[in-house]
Every structure is written in C-alpha cells, then in structure tokens.
N, C-alpha and C positions, 0 to 999 in steps of 0.2 A: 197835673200840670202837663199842658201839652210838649211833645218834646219836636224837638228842631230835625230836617230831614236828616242831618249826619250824625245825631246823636240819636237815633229812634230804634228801637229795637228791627231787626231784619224782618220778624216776624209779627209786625202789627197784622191788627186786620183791617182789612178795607174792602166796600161794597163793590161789584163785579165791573162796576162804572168807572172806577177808577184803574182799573188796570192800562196799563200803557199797551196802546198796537203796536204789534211787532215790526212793523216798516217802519214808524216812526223812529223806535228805540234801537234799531239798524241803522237810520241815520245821524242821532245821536251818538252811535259807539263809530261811527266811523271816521263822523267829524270829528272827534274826540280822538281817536289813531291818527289821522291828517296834523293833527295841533300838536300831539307829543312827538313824531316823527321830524314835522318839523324844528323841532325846537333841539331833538336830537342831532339832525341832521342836516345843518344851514342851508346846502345845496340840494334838499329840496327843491326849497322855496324857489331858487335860481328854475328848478325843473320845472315845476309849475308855471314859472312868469313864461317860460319857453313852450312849454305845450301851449297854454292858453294863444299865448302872441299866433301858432303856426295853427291852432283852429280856427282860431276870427278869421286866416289869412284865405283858410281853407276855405269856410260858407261865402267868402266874400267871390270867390274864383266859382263857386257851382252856381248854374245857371237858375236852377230853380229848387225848390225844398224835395220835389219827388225826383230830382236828379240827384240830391244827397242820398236821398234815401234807397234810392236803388244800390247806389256805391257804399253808404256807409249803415242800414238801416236806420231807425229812430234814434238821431239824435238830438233828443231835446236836451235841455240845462240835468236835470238826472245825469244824463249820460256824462255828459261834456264836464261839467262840474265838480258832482257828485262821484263817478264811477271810480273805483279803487281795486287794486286786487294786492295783499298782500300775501305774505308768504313767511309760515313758519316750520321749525324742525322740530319734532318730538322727539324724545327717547324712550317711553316704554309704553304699555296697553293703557295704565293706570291715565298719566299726562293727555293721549290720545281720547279717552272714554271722557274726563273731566272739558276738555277742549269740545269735543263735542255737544255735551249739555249746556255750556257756555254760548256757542253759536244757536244751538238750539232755539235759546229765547228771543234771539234777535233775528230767525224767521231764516235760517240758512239753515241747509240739508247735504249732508255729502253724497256726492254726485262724481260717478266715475272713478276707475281705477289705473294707476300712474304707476307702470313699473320704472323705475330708473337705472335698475341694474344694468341693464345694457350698453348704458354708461359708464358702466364702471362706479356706480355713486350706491353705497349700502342702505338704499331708503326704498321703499314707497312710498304711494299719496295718495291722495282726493282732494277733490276740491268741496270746498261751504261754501255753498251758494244760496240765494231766493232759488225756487224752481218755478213758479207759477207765471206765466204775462204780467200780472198786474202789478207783483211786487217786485219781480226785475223792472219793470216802470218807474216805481218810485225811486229805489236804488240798488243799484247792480250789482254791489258789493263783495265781494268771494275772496276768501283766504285758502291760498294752495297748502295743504297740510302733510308735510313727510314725514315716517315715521323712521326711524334706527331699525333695520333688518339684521340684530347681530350675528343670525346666522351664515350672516354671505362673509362674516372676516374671517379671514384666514388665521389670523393671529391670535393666542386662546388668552397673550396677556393683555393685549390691547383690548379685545374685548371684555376681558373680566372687567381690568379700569374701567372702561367707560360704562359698564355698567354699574357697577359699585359709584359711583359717581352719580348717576341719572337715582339711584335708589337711596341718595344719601341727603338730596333737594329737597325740596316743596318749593314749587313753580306757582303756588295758589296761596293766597292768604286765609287767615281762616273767615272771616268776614264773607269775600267772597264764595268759600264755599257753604257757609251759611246762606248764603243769598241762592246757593242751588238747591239747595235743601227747600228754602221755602217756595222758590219757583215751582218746584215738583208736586207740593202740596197744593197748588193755583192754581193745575194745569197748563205748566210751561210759559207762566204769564208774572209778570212782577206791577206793582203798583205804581203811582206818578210815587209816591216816598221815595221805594226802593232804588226806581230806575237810574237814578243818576248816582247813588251809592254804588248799584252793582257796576255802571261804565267806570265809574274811578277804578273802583279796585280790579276788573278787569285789565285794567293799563297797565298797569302791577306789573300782571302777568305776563303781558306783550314788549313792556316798554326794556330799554336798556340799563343793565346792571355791571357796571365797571370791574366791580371783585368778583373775583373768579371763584367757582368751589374748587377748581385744582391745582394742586402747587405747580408749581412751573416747570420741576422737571415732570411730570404726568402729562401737562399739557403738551409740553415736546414729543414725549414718546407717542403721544396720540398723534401729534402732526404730523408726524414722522411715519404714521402708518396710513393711515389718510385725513387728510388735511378739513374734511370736511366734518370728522368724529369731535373735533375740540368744539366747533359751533355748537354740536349737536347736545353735548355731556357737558362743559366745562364751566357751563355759566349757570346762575340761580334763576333767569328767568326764560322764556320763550320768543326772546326777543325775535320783533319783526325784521327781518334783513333786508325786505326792499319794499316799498309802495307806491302802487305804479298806476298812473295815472293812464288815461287814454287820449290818443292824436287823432285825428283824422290822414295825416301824411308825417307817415314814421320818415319818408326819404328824408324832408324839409325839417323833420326836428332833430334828426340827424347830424345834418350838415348846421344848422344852428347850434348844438351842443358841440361839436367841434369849434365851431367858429370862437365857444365862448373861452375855450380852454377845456370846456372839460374832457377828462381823460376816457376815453367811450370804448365799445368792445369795436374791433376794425371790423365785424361784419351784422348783420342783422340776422335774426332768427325767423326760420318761418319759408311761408311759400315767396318766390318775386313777386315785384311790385305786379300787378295784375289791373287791365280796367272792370274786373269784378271781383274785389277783393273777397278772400274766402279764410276762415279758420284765424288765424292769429298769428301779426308780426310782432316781434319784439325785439329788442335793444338796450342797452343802460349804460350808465359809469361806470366804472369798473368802482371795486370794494375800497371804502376808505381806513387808512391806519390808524385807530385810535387805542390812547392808552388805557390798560388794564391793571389793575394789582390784583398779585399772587399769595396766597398766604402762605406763609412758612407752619411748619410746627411747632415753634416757639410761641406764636400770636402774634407775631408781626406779618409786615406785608413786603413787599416787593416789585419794582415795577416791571410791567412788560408794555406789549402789546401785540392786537387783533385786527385781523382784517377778517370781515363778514359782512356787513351793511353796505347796502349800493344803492344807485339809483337808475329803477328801472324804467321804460316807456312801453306804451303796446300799441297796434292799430288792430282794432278787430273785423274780422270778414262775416262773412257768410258761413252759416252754419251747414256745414253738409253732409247727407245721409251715407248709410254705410256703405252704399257705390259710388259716392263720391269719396269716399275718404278710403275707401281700395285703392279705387286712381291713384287716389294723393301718394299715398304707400308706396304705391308699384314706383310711380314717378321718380319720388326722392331716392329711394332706394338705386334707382337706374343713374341718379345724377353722384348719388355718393361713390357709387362705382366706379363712372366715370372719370371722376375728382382724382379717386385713389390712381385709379391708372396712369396719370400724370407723370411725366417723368420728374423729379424733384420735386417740389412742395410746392403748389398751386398758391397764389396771392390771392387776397379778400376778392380781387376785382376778376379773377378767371373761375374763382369758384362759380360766384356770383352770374357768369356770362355762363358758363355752364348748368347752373338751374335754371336759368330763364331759357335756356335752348329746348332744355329736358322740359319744362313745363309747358313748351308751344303747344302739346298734344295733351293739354287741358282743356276743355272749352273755355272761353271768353267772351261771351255773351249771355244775356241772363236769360234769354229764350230759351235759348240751346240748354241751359241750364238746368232750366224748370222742367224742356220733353225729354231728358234723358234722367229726369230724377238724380239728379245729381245735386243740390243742392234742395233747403228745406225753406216756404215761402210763405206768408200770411197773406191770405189774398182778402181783398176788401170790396165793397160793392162802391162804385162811383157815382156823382150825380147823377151820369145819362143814366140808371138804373130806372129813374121815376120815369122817365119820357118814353123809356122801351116796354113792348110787348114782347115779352120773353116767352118761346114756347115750352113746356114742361119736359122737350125730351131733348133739349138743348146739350151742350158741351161746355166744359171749362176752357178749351183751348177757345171752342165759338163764343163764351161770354167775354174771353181776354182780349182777341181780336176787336171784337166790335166795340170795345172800351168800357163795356157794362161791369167788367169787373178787371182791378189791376192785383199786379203779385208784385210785395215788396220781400225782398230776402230776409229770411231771420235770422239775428246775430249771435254770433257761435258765443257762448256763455262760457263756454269751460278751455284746456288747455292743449299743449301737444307736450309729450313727454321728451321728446329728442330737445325739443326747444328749452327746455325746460332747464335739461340736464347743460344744455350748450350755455346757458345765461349763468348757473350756478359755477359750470367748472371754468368759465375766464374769470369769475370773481374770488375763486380760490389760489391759496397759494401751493406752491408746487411739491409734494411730499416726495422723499426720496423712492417712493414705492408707490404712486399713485397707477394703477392698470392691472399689477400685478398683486395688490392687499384683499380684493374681496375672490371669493368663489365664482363658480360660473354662474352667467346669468340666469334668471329662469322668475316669469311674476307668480307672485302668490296672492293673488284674491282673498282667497278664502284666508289666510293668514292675517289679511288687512281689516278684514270684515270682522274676526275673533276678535281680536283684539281693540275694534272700537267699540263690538258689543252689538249691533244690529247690520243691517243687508244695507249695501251700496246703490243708491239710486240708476238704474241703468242713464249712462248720458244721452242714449239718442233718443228714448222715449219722450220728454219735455219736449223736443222739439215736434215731434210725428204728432202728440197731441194737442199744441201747440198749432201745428198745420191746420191740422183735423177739424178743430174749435174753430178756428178762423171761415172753413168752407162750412161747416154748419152753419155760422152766422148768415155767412150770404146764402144760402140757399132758402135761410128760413125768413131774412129780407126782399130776395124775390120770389119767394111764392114758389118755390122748386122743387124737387126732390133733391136729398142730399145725394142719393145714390148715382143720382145722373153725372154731377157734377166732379165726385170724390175719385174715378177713377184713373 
C-alpha cells in the first residue's frame, strides 16, 4: 500500500528524476519561514504592506529600468518579493554543524567571516547564502548565522549555565535529522516526498517556542551578565529573531514606519544615503515583549517574558572590492572618531550630518567607480554590439564609451558586521554589565571554521568571479579577446 507524503518512510527510494532543485526547494523553505514568521509576528505583515507600498513608489519615480538598475542592480520580482535574510543565534559546534547541512540542501553555502566582538556581543558568524549568479536570480535568500564564543565571558558561572543549558536541548527533531541522514545518502538532494516533510519540520527548528529550558532565576542571572546569552541558551528552538525584507528607499520606509506608529531604531545602519548606493543599509522595529513560561523544579511553570524578535528592513548597494571597502573602513572609522569627539552625546541627526560630511570623500558616480576599481560590475554587450565593427585590440573603457558594452553594478550579497552588531544591541535589553561581561575583542576564523566543520567561503571571490564571467561573456559575443578587455 502506497503510503501518503507525511506518513512515508524518510528513506523511500526514488529515481534521480525526482529529486527536487535546490533553488526551487530554497524557495519553498523560505516562503514557508515568510508564513510562520508572519503568523508569529502580526507586524510583519504591517512591514511588508510598507516595504511593498515604498517600492511600487520607488520604480514608479526612476526614469527607466537601466536607471534602477545602476542605482539598485537587478531588481526583478526575486528580488523585490522573494528576497529575505534572516538571522539566527547558535550555541555550540554540534547546532552550527547540523544548521549547516540543513542550508546545505536548499543550495546556500557559508560565505564570510563576522567578528562581533568588537561590539561587545560574545558571538561570531557567517552568512548562508546561494553563491552562484543564477541561483541568487532565482532567490537571494541568506541567514546571518552567530555562534556563542564562550570563551570571550568573563564570568566562569554564567558561562557554565549557558552552556549546561545549550547541551541539555535538541533544537532538531528526530524526523528531521533523519531527513539529513538520507539527504547525505542522495547527494545533498531530497525527493518531491521528502521535500516538504523536511521544510515543516525544519520550521520546528526556526520557528518560536514560548517555554523556556531555563528557570527563571538562570534566565536572570544570564541577563544580567549579557542580555543577549538568554536568546542564545534559554530557549528549545533557534528561533528566527528578525526577517527582513528588502526596499529600494530605506529613507521613505523609514519615515512610513514611523508615521504608522511603529517604534523604529532613531538611526539607520550602514553608509548615507548615496546617489550610488554601496554595501547595505539597514533599520528595523525595535524588539517586541512577548510572553514566555519558566519551568520550575517541581513541574510546573511560571510566567515571564522576552524581548528578541524585531522587525527588520534593508536597502542593498553595490558590492565593492577590497579597495573599496578600505575606503569604506578608513571613512567610517574617521566619522566614528569624529562622532566621539563631540562634546555631550551627538543626536541621530548630527551623527547622521556627520557621516554624510565624512563620506563626501567617497566617490559618487559609477564611472568613477568602475576606473578606480572600487566597486565590482557585470558588464553586458548592448544591441549597438551587432551594428559595430569592433577591432580586436579595443578597450573596456572604449567599448563602454562608445555604448557597445554597459556596466551594471553587482549587488553586495552579504553583510557589515558593525551594522549588524548596531541592529542587534538597540533590540536588546540593557544588562547591568553589558561592555564590561566579555574579554577583549580579537576574531577567531579559524575557530568558526572548526567548529562548523569545513572552510569559509572567501566573500569577495563570488563577486571577482562573478565580474570575470560577465567579461568572458562579452568578449566571447564580440569576437574579442578576453585579455584585451579584462584589464
């Protein structure tokens, strides 16, 4: 008797035909994250009717599709729609290594290395992403992933809890990890059966779980040491803390999420507003109060509650190379300086006047952009391509001039760590010892790479090769050498 997809064994077999593509089953687990998140989190929904509203408002204002596209690269419905980046917090190698096989199948790869400590925040990361053009096309998707550094706390008890705690869980159900178990046997691929059993019970893992694994004085004394250890330790699942959609004009969805009431962080994350946007802005709601129960040691429960889950926004830029993102460094740094030297405490709106002063000495034009290698660019061959006689010892700047070939900017896929930490610590609540609870800072790569078990995708590679692919294309549509073109 044939059995039903949710009652079938994990490990049927089935012909190589039917296994599901990983873009596809990508988009399936995300819109499926989009549906519980919503449902978790009502003001979502409110975010999405607002992003949506301040994109339409956006293509309706640019002049033409390759004037979005310089400003914002390819924004088709993928993007605008589809595109999501969530964000979770691990606590050990074991959670991290399992998390990773999980993205695994749905065609995301960790990519780059996120120290936070400089923040003051006990974590690293990486981002899961698609790496490839074609399947960031279909969907963008990437989960910023932090792990528990318990060597940066100072405190040997707070540490011990929260470990005794992260080793006391199962974040997986066993279903699920049956369903990795047979993915591995398939070649990291699941069938049309499997594939929607492995997204439910995936969600498991992501989605929100109200009872706590620590009683509530534990939970305190972790607050109490930093605020962001109970997120990290204190609950049975991995739950997602924000999902964040993308805008084309973070200013205007800004000022709309104020307008609606929502409670918003008072400044944006990232570079200023720019007429060539680069790298990534970001913004959100601050963290909502929801109730949790505590268990006692008798078996009963008790209530409390947590703040963790927000809602976040992004506008993304221009992906740029390692001497653009020097600049960027030297910059920010020059304007944080700045900041500090203020006499009293600078307001959102002098910070804010003060990075856009500090960034004037960025370039702002995409010309400038592309001859100073500052920025990473797909360049395309144009219709005038057929109608010219191109000579074979031509130029890329002479093919872009003469319009035989245009350069649209590539879209930074991945994160900024400062950003990162700035969006996390206005959603926390305030520990009596928060600056003063971890060790000095210092990234551990190689610690992060151990413990998920294989090597860190370089993040500026994807894009260099990325570039690269793009001028092969046209040199090999006009009849070129690539070599003339490339340099």
């Amino acid at each position: 008797m044939a059995l039903s997809p949710l009652k079938m064994s994990p490990d049927t077999c089935a012909s190589k035909n039917a296994y599901v593509d990983a873009d596809e089953l990508r988009t399936a687990f995300a819109l499926a994250m989009s549906a519980m998140y919503k449902k978790e989190v009502p003001l979502y929904g409110n975010l999405m009717r607002i992003v949506r509203t301040v994109n339409d408002e956006a293509l309706v204002r640019s002049s033409t599709p390759r004037v979005t596209a310089l400003k914002n690269g390819d924004v088709a419905a993928e993007r605008l729609d589809l595109e999501r980046h969530g964000a979770i917090r691990l606590g050990s190698p074991y959670e991290l290594r399992t998390v990773r096989r999980i993205f695994a199948i749905i065609g995301m790869r960790p990519v780059g290395y996120y120290d936070l400590s400089e923040a003051e925040l006990p974590m690293h990361a990486t981002c899961f992403r698609p790496t490839t053009t074609s399947a960031l096309k279909k969907n963008p998707f990437r989960v910023f992933t932090t792990l528990l550094r318990p060597e940066l706390l100072k405190d040997i008890a707070a540490r011990d809890t929260a470990l005794e705690l992260i080793a006391k869980r199962d974040i997986f159900g066993e279903l699920l990890l049956d369903l990795l178990n047979v993915a591995d046997r398939q070649g990291c691929r699941l069938t049309q059966e499997q594939s929607p059993i492995f997204v439910r019970e995936a969600m498991k893992t992501f989605g929100w779980r109200p009872v706590a694994v620590a009683t509530k004085d534990a939970y305190q004394k972790l607050k109490e040491e930093h605020p962001i250890l109970v997120d990290i330790a204190c609950f049975q699942s991995s739950h997602i803390n924000h999902l964040t959609p993308r805008t084309l004009d973070i200013s205007a969805a800004q000022a709309r999420m104020k307008a609606e009431g929502l409670n918003v962080k008072e400044r944006i994350e990232g570079p200023p507003p720019r007429d060539c946007p680069i790298l990534l802005r970001q913004t959100s709601f601050l963290a909502l109060e929801e109730s949790i129960l505590f268990p006692r040691l008798n078996g009963t429960f008790e209530n409390g509650y947590h703040k963790a889950r927000f809602g976040e926004i992004e506008e993304r830029g221009a992906a740029v190379t390692p001497a653009g993102r020097q600049l960027y460094d030297r910059l920010l740094d020059e304007a944080m300086r700045r900041i500090s030297q203020c006499p009293g405490s600078p307001g959102s709106a002098e910070q804010d006047r003060i990075l856009e002063e500090t960034f004037k000495q960025y370039p702002d034009d995409w010309d400038t952009l592309r001859r100073e290698k500052l920025v990473y660019f797909d360049f395309r061959a144009t219709a005038k391509a057929n109608d010219s006689n191109i000579p074979t010892n031509t130029t890329c700047d002479n093919l872009l001039s003469s319009g035989i070939l245009e350069a649209v900017p590539i879209t930074y896929e991945d994160f900024l760590p400062l950003s990162a930490a700035g969006i996390f610590q206005s959603n926390l609540g305030r520990g009596k010892r928060v600056g003063t609870s971890i060790r000095s800072a210092f990234p551990d790569k190689t610690g992060y790479e151990r413990a998920l078990g294989c090597a860190l995708m370089d993040l500026d590679k994807s894009y260099l090769d990325a570039q690269e692919d793009s001028l092969r294309r046209c040199a090999s549509e006009l009849g070129i050498a690539y070599d003339s073109i490339s340099g």
